[in-house]
C-alpha positions in Angstrom: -21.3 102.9 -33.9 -25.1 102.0 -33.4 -28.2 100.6 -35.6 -31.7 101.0 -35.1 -34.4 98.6 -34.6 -37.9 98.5 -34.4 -40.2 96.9 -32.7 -43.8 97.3 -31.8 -42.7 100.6 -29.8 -40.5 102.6 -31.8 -37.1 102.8 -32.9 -34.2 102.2 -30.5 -30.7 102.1 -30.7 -28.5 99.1 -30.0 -24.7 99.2 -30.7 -23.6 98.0 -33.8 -20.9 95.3 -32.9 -23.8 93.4 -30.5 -25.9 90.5 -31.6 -28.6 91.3 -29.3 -31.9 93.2 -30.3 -34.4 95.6 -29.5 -36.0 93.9 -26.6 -33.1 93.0 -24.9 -31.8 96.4 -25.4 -35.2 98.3 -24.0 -34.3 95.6 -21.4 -31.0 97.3 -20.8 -32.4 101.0 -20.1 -35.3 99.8 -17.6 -33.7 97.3 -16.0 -30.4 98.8 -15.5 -30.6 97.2 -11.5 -27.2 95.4 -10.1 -24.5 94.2 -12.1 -25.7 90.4 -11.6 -26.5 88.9 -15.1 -28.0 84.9 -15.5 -25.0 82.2 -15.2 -23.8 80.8 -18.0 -25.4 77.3 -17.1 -29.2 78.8 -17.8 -28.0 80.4 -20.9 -26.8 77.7 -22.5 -29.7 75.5 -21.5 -31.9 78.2 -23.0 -29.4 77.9 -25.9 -30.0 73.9 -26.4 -33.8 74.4 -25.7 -34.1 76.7 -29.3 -31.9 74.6 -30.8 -34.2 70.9 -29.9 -37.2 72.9 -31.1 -35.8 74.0 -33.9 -35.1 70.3 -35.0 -38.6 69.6 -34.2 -40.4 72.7 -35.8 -38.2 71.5 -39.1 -39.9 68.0 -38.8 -42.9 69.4 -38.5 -43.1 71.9 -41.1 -43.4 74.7 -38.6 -40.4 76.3 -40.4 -38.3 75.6 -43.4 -35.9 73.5 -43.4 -33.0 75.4 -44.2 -34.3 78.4 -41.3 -33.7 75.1 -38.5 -30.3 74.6 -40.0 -28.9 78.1 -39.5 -30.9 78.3 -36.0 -28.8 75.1 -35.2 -25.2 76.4 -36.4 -25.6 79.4 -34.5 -26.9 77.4 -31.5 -23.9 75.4 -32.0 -21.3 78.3 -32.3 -22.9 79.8 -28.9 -22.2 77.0 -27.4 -18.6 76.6 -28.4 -18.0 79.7 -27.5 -19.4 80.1 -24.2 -19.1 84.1 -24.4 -21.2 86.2 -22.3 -20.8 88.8 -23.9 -24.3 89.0 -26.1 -26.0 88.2 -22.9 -26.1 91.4 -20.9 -30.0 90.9 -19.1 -29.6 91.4 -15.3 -31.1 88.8 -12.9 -34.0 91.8 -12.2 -35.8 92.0 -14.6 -39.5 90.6 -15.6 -40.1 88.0 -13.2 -41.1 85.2 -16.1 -37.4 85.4 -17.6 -39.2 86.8 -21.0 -36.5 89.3 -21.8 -33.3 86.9 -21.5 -35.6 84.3 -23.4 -36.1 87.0 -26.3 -32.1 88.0 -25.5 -31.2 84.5 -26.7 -33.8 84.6 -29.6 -32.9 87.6 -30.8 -28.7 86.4 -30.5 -29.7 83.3 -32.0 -31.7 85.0 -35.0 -29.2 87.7 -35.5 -25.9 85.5 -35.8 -28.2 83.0 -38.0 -28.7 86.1 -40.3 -25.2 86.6 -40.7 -24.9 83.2 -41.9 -27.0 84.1 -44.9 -24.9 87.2 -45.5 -27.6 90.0 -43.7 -26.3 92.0 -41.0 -27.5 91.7 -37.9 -31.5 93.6 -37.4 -32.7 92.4 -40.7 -34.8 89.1 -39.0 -34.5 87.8 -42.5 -34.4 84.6 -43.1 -34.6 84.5 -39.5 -37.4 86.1 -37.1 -36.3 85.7 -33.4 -40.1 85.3 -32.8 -41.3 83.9 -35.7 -38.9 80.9 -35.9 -36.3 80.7 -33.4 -39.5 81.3 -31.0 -41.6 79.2 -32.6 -44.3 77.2 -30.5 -42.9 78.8 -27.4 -43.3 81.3 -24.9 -41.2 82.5 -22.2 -43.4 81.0 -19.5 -42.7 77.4 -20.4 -39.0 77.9 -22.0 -37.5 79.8 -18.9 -38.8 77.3 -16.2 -37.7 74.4 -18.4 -34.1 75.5 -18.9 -34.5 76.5 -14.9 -34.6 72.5 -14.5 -32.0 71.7 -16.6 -29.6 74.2 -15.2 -30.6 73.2 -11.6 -30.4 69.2 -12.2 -26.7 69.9 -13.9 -25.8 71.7 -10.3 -26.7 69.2 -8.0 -25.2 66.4 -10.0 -22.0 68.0 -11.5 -21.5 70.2 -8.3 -23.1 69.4 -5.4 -23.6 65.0 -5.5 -19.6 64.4 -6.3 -18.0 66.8 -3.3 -20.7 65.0 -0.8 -19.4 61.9 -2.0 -16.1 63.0 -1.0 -17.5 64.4 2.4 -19.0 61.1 3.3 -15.6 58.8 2.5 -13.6 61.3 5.1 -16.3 60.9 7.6 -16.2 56.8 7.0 -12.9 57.0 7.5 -13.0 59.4 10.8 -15.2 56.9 12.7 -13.3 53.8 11.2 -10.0 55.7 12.5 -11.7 56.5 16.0 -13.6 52.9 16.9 -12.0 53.1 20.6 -11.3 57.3 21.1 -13.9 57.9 24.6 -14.3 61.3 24.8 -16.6 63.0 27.6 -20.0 63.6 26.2 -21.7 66.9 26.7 -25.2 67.8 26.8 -26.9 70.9 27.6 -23.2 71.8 27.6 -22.7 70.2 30.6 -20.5 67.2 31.6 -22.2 64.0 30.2 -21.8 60.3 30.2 -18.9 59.3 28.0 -18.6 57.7 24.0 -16.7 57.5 21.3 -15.5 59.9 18.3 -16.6 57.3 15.9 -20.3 57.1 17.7 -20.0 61.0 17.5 -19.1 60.8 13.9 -21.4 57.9 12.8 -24.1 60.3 13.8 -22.9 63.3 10.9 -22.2 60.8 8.7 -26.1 59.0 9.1 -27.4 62.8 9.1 -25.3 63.9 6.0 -26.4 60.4 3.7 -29.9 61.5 4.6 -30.0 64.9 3.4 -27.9 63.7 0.4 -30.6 60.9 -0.6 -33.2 63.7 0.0 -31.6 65.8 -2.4 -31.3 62.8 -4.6 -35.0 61.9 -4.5 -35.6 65.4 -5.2 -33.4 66.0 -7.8 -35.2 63.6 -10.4 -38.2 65.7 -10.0 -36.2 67.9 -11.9 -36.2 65.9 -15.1 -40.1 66.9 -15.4 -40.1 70.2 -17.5 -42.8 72.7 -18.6 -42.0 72.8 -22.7 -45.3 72.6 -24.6 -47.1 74.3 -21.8 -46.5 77.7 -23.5 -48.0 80.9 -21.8 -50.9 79.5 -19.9 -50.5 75.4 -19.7 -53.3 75.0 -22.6 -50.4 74.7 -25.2 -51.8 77.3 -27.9 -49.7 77.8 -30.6 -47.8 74.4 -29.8 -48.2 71.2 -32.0 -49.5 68.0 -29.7 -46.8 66.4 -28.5 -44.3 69.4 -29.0 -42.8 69.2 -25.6 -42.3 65.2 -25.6 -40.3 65.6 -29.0 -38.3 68.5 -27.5 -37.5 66.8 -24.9 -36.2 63.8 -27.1 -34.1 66.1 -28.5 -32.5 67.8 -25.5 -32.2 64.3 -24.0 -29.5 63.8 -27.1 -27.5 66.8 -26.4 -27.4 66.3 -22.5 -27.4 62.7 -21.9 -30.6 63.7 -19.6 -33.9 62.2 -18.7 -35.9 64.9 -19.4 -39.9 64.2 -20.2 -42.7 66.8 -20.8 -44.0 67.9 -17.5 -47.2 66.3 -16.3 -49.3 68.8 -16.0 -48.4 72.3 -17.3 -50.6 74.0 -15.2 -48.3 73.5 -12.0 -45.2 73.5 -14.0 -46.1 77.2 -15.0 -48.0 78.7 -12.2 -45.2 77.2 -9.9 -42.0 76.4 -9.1 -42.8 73.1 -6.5 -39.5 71.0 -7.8 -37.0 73.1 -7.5 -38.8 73.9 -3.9 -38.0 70.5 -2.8 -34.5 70.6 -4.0 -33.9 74.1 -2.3 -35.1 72.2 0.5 -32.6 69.2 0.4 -30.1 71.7 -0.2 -30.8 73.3 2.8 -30.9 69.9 5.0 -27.5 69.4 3.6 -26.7 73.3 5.0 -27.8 72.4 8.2 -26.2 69.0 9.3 -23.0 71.0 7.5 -23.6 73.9 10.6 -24.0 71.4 13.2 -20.8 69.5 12.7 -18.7 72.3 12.0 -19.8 74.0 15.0 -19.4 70.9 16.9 -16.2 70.4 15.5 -15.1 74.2 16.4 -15.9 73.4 20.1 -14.3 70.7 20.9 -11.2 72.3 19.3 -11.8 75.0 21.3 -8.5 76.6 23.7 -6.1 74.8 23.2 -5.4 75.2 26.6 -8.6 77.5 28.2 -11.2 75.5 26.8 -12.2 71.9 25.0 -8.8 71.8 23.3 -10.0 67.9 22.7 -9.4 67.8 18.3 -6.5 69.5 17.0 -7.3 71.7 13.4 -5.1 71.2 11.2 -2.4 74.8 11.0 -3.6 75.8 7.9 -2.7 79.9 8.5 -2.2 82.7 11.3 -4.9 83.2 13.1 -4.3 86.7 14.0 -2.6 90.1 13.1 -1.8 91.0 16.7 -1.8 87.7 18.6 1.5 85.4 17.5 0.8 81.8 17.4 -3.2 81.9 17.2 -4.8 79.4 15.3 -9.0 79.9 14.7 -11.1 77.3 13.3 -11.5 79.3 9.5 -12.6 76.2 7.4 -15.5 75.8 10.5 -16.1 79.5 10.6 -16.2 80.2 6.1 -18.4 76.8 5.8 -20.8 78.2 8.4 -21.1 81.5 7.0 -21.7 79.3 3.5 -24.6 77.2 5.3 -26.4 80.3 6.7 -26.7 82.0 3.3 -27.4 78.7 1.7 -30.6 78.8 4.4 -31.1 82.8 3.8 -31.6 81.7 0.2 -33.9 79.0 1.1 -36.0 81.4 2.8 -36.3 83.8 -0.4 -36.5 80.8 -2.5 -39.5 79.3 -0.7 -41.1 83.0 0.0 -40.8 83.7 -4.0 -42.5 80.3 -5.0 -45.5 81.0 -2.7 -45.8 84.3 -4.7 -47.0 83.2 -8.0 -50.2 84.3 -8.7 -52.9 82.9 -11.0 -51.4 81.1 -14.0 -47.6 82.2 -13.8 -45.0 82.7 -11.0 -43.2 85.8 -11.7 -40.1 85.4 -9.2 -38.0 83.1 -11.2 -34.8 85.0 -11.8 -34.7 85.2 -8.1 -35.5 81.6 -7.5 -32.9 80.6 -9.5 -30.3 83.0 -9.1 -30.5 81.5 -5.3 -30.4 78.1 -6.0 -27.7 78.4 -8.2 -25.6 80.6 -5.7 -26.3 77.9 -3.0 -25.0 74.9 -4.7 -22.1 76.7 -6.1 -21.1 78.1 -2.3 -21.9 74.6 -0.7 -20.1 72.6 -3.2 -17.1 74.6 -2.9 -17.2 75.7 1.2 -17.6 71.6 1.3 -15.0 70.4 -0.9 -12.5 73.4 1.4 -13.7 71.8 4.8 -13.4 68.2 3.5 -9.4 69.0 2.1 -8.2 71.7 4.6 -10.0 70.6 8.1 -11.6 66.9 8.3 -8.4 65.6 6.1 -5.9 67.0 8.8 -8.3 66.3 11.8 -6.3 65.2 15.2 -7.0 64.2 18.7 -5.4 65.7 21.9 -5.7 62.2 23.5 -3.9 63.6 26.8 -6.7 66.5 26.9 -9.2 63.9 26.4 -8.1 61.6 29.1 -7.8 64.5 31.6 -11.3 65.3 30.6 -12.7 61.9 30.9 -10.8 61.2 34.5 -12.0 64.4 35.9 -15.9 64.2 34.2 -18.1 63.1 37.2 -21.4 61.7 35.3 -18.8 58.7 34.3 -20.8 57.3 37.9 -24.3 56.9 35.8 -22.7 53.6 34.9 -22.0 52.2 38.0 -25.7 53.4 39.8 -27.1 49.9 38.4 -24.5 48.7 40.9 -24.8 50.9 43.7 -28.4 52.7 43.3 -29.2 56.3 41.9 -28.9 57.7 45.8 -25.2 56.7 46.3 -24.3 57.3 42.9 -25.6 61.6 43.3 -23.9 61.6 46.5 -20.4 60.5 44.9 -20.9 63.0 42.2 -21.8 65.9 44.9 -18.9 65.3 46.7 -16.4 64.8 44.2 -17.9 67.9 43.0 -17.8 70.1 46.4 -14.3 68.4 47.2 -13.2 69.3 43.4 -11.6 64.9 43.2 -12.7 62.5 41.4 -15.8 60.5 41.5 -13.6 57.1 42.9 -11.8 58.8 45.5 -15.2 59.9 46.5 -16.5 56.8 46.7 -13.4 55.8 48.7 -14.4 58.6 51.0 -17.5 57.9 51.7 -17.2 53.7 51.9 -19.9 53.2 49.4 -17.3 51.2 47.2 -14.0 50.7 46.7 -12.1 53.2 43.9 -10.2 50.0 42.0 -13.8 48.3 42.1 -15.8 51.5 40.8 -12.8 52.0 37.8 -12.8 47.9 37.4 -16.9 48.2 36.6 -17.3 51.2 35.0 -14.0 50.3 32.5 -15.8 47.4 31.7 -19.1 48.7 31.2 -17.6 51.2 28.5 -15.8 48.7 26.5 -19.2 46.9 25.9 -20.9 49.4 24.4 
């Protein structure tokens, strides 16, 4: 069962038990690209944003009174609902989000119409353009409920699962205060230090990138509403986007605030830049650890072999007993397309040309895919790998006895000259560095061990 609509191009036919209109349906035959449609976060922020402005077009006499309050009850009944259904518009489409902003108008309008006892098509009493539209375009609503959607992420996602990141990692280097393990550099043997000191060093990189992403995040609160198609505001009251945003700040416990200048807010996309950014800070400190992590827990027995991952599953269909660092391996794979995305991200912003960016399905579509993979591939690594984190303490002191550089500590006792030719010969000789030092009288081996042992527990 269909109906027809019109619109300024003809008839077309949209099926009969859909609240969705002509626009979204034309939207439907061009655009028929992927299967991806907008998450339910930027819907329902699009959602809230027609509802504030209906308030305030009310208040201003923009539209009746009784037009607002049907607006509102369908707003609200969207909401409660949280059904996708009526919102079929695929992520590519036209680059300024107008056809899922007329998708939600022309849901909104159409389930407000049934209120008032009209079946759905009429736009009487309610015009998806006309009122549930009114004093907006899709150039400053899309971008504005882009922000909303975005700031929710990062601090109902992203922000709490960091938080529980950074208490394992206190706890790691509280736990490890006097673990020496043999340092590496270059991949090489280097001078000893401690799992804590190695640990302090995530943990400092990981509370930077999370106040980065912090700092950034506010930036968010600044939205484009009341800019409408070019910045200039036509069509908009003064002061539209300020009351809007008084409005939305009630139904999200936000901070939101009208957008500086309207100009940048629609021709770009620079905040959510600098969060894709801090996102991707966070991505790469995440690579490094996990990596570093995955070597050193490398063997057991023909490599490093110096942490122990916890046994969380088989690690292979023909080899019994294997165990392979997975949580390291998914959050990596996680933290590369969180950087991919980055990329796209920054590459899409750079695009916008003139007075409008046109990428910001994309933009969004990425940011939202790299929070939502590196809040969850964190919150997996934090429970299933860090939380069940071990130390091979006999491989680490077999390590640390046979690692030669340990005689960098003693060369302010004995010179840099003695101290290379104990390491070359322990090396050639395949002993340690005190029997070589033994061997070739430059000082005793219960003097060297008695120095250097108290050298490292000062430091």
């Amino acid at each position: 069962m269909t109906r027809i609509e019109k619109d300024s191009l003809g008839e077309v036919s949209i099926p009969e038990n859909k609240l969705w209109g002509s626009q979204t349906q034309r939207s439907l035959m061009f655009f028929n690209i992927g299967s991806e449609t907008l998450p339910w976060g930027l819907i329902s922020a699009l959602i809230k944003i027609k509802k504030a402005a209906s308030v305030v077009n009310a208040e201003l006499d923009l539209i009746d009174s009784n037009i607002a309050i049907l607006i509102q009850k369908a707003c609200d009944q969207l909401l409660e609902e949280k059904s996708l259904e009526h919102f079929p518009v695929r992520i590519w489409q036209t680059g300024s989000g107008t056809q899922s902003n007329m998708n939600v108008n022309e849901v909104i309008a159409n389930l407000a119409n049934t209120y008032a006892g009209n079946k759905p098509g009429t736009k009487k009493p309610v015009h998806p353009n006309d009122h549930v539209n009114r004093a907006q375009s899709s150039n400053d609503v899309f971008p504005s409920a882009m922000h909303i959607f975005a700031k929710q992420l990062i601090d109902q996602q992203l922000i709490p699962v960091t938080g529980k990141m950074l208490i394992q990692l206190t706890a790691l280097e509280e736990q490890w205060t006097s673990t020496f393990i043999c340092g590496r550099t270059h991949m090489m043997d280097a001078l000893p230090l401690t799992l804590a000191q190695i640990v302090s060093g995530y943990r400092y990189q990981f509370e930077q990138a999370e106040s980065a992403l912090r700092t950034a995040s506010e930036d968010l609160n600044n939205i484009a509403l009341g800019g409408t198609a070019v910045g200039t505001g036509a069509n908009a009251p003064e002061n539209f986007g300020e009351r809007v945003c008084e409005q939305l700040n009630q139904l999200y416990d936000m901070s939101l605030q009208s957008h500086a200048n309207k100009f940048a807010a629609l021709s770009s996309q620079d905040e959510i830049n600098r969060c894709a950014q801090a996102v991707n800070l966070i991505a790469v400190v995440l690579q490094k650890m996990a990596n570093d992590i995955r070597l050193l827990a490398s063997g057991p027995n023909s490599a490093i072999g110096e942490l122990k991952l916890p046994e969380n599953e088989p690690g292979s269909s023909i080899m019994p007993g294997k165990v392979n660092p997975t949580q390291c391996e998914a959050l990596t794979m996680i933290c590369i397309q969180v950087t991919t995305n980055c990329q796209a991200i920054l590459l899409a912003i750079s695009q916008g040309q003139l007075q409008l960016n046109t990428y910001r399905p994309l933009i969004i579509r990425n940011f939202a895919e790299s929070v939502t993979l590196l809040a969850e591939g964190m919150n997996s690594f934090t429970q299933h790998c860090l939380c069940g984190l071990t130390v091979d303490n006999a491989r680490v002191q077999e390590h640390l006895d046979k690692n030669l550089m340990l005689i960098t500590v003693a060369t302010p006792l004995i010179g840099y000259d003695n101290a290379s030719k104990i390491a070359r010969h322990a090396l050639l000789e395949k002993t340690d560095i005190y029997t070589a030092a033994e061997a070739l009288k430059i000082i005793s081996a219960e003097e060297l061990h008695r120095y250097i042992a108290e050298k490292l527990r000062h430091r």
